[in-house]
C-alpha positions as a printed Julia matrix, in Angstrom:
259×3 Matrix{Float64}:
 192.61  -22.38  72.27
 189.48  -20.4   71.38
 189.68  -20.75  67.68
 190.07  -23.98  67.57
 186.88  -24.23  69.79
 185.38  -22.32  67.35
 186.59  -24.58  64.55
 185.68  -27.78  65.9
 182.15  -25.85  66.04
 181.75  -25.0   62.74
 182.75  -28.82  61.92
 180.04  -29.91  64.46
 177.62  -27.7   62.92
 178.54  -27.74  59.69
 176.98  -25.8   56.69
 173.84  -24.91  58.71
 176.14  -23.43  61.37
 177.91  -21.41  58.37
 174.63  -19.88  56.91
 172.66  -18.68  60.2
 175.98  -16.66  60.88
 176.05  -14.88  57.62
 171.87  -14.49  58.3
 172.86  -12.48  61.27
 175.8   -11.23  59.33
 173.43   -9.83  56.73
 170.96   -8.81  59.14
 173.45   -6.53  61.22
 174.5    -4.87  57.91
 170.95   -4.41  56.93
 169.86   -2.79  60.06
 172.83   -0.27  60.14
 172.1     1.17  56.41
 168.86    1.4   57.29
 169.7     3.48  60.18
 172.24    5.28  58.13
 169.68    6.17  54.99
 167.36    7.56  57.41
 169.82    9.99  59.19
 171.24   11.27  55.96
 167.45   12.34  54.78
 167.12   13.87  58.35
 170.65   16.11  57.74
 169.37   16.9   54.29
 165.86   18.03  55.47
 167.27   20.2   58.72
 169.72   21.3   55.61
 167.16   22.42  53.49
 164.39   23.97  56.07
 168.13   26.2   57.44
 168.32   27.22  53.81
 164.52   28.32  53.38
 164.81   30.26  56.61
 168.44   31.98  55.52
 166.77   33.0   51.81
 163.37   34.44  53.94
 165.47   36.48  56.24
 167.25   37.52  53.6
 163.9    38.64  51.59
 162.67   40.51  54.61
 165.92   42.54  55.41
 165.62   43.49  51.42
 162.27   44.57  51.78
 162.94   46.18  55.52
 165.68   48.32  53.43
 163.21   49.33  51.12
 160.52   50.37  53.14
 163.18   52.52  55.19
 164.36   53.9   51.83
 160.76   55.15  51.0
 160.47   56.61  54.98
 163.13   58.39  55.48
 162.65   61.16  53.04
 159.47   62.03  55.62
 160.48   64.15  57.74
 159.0    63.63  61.29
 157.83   67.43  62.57
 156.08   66.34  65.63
 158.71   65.21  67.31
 161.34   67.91  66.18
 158.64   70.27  67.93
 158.9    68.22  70.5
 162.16   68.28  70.9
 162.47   72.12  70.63
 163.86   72.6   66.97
 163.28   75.55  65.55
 159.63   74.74  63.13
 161.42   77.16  60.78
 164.36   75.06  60.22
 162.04   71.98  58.76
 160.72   74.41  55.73
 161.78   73.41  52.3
 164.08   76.75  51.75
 163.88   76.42  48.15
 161.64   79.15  48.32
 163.73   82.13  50.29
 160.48   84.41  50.11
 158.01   82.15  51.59
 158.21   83.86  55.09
 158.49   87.47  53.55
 155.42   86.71  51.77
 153.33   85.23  54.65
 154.86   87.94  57.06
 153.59   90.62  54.22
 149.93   88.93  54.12
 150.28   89.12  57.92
 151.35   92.34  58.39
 148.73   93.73  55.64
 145.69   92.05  57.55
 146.68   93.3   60.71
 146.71   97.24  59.16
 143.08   96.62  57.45
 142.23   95.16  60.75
 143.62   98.26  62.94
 142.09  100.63  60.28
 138.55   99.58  60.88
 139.16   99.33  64.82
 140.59  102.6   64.87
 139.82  105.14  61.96
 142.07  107.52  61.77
 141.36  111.62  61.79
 144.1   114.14  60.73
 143.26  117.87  61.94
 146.27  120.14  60.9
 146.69  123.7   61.99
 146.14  124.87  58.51
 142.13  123.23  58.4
 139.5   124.72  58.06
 136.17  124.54  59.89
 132.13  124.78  58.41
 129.77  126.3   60.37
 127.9   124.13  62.77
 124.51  125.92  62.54
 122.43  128.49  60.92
 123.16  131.48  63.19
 124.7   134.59  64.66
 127.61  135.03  67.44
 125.62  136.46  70.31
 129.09  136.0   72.69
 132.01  135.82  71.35
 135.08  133.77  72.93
 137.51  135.46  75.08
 139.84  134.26  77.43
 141.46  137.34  78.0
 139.2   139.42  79.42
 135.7   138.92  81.03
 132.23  138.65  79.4
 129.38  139.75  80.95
 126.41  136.93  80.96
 123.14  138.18  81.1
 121.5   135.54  82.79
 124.28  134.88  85.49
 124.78  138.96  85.71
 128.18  138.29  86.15
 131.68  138.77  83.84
 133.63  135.81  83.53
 135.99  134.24  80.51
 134.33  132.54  77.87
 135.94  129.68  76.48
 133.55  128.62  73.39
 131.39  130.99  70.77
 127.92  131.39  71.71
 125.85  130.77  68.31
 122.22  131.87  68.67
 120.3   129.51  66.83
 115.99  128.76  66.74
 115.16  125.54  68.58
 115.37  122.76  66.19
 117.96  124.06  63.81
 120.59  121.31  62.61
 123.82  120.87  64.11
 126.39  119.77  62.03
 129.55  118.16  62.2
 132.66  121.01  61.2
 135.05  118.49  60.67
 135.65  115.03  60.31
 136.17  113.03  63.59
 135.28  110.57  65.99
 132.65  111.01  68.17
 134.21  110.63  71.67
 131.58  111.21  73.99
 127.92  112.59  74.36
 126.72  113.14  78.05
 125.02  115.85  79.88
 126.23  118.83  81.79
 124.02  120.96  83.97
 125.5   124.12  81.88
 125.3   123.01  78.54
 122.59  120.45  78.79
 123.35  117.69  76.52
 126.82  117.66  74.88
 128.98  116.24  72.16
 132.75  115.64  72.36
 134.17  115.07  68.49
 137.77  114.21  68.34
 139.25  115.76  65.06
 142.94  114.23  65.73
 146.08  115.53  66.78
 145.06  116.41  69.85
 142.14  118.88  68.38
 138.76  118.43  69.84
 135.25  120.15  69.0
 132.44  120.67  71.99
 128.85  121.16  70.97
 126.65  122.1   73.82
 123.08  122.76  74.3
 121.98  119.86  71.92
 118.81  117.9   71.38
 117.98  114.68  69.58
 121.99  113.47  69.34
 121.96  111.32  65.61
 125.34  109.85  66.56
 126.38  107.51  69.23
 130.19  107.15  70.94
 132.54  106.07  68.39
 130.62  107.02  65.05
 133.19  108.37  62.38
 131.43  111.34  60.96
 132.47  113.34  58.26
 132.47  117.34  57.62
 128.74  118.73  57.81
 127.28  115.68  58.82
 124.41  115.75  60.96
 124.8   115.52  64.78
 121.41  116.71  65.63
 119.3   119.52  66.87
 119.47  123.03  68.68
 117.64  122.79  71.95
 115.68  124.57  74.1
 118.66  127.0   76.71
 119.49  125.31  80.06
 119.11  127.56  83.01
 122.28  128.98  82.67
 121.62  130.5   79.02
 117.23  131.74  79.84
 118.13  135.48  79.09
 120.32  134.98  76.23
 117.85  132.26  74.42
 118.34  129.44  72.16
 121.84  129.07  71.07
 124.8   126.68  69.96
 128.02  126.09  72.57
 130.73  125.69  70.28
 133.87  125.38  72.2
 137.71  124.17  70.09
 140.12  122.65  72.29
 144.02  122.19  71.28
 146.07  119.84  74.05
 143.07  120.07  76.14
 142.8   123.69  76.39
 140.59  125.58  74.88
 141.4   127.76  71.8
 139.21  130.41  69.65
 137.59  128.71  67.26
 136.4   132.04  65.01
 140.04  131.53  63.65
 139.75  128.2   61.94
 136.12  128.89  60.76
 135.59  129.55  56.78
């Protein structure tokens, strides 16, 4: 029933009826390739901007590997010390004496470095001593029996040779040694403690005008200063030189070591 409603409308129309619905025909078709066109350039362009952004990521992983490639061979020693490795174990050991030779330079420094600090002085029991001042022995040492001292009028030991000497002589140094002390005694007014080493020890007493000071290295017949005028103790027997040795702290006849 419908199509031949339609076909008795196309005869009542007729050819004008015909063209208008190919217009719209054409129309219709026109509009949908239109619509087509311009979402196949849309496909192609997302396409194309996916395939730029594949070939950049691709660039910057092959640089990323590069830059790691030139890194790596860097070794980071801030943070090994930090995390407690051994410093020693990020060396290049190509060199196995590199330590040896810094623990040598080390080692040598540190004995040049003691060696001025502490000078060393080597008294044997075979040395000899030099006269420490123009003189005779007015009292000679004895520890084994008494000597009598004039001024005291009293016997007693005498640990040291009494050298009498003029006022102003020279006192010199009989062996090499450290000076350890200088300080004054009410017996042998002022007084000079030289350490010879190995637990040997010189004592000059009755002294004036001290050259050295505490410390001072002196070598044999130096010049430690000057005979002085007798303390009390010493009035009767005059000007003279204490000259005491000492061996572990004790004292020791020195007459036997003197040239």
């Amino acid at each position: 029933m419908q199509k031949e409603k339609f076909v008795r409308f196309l005869k009542s129309k007729g050819t004008l009826g015909i063209l208008t619905l190919c217009l719209v025909g054409a129309v219709a078709f026109a509009t949908y390739r239109s619509g087509y066109d311009e979402r196949q350039q849309s496909l192609q362009q997302i396409s194309k901007v996916k395939e730029t952004e594949q070939t950049e990521e691709k660039n910057l992983e092959a640089s990323g590997q590069d830059v790691v490639a030139e890194i790596q061979p860097v070794k980071d020693y801030t943070s090994a010390n930090e995390k407690d490795v051994d410093p020693a174990s990020l060396v290049n050991n190509s060199d196995p004496y590199a330590f040896d030779q810094h623990e040598e330079a080390v080692d040598v420094a540190s004995s040049a470095a003691t060696a001025q600090i502490q000078p060393t002085v080597d008294f044997q029991d075979d040395s000899m001593l030099v006269w420490p001042a123009a003189g005779t022995v007015l009292m000679e040492y004895n520890m084994n029996n008494t000597v009598y001292f004039k001024t005291l009028n009293q016997y007693k030991y005498n640990p040291a040779l009494i050298i009498s000497s003029e006022v102003g002589n020279q006192v010199l140094a009989s062996a090499r040694g450290i000076v350890e002390s200088v300080s004054v005694n009410e017996e042998t007014g002022t007084t000079l403690k030289l350490n010879l080493g190995n637990n040997y020890a010189l004592i000059y007493g009755q002294l004036k005008e001290v050259a050295v000071s505490e410390g001072d290295v002196v070598e044999q017949g130096q010049l430690l200063g000057y005979v002085s005028e007798p303390t009390k103790y010493y009035c009767e027997e005059g000007s003279n030189l204490y000259f005491q040795m000492q061996k572990d702290g004790q004292a020791v006849d020195p007459f036997l070591y003197l040239e």
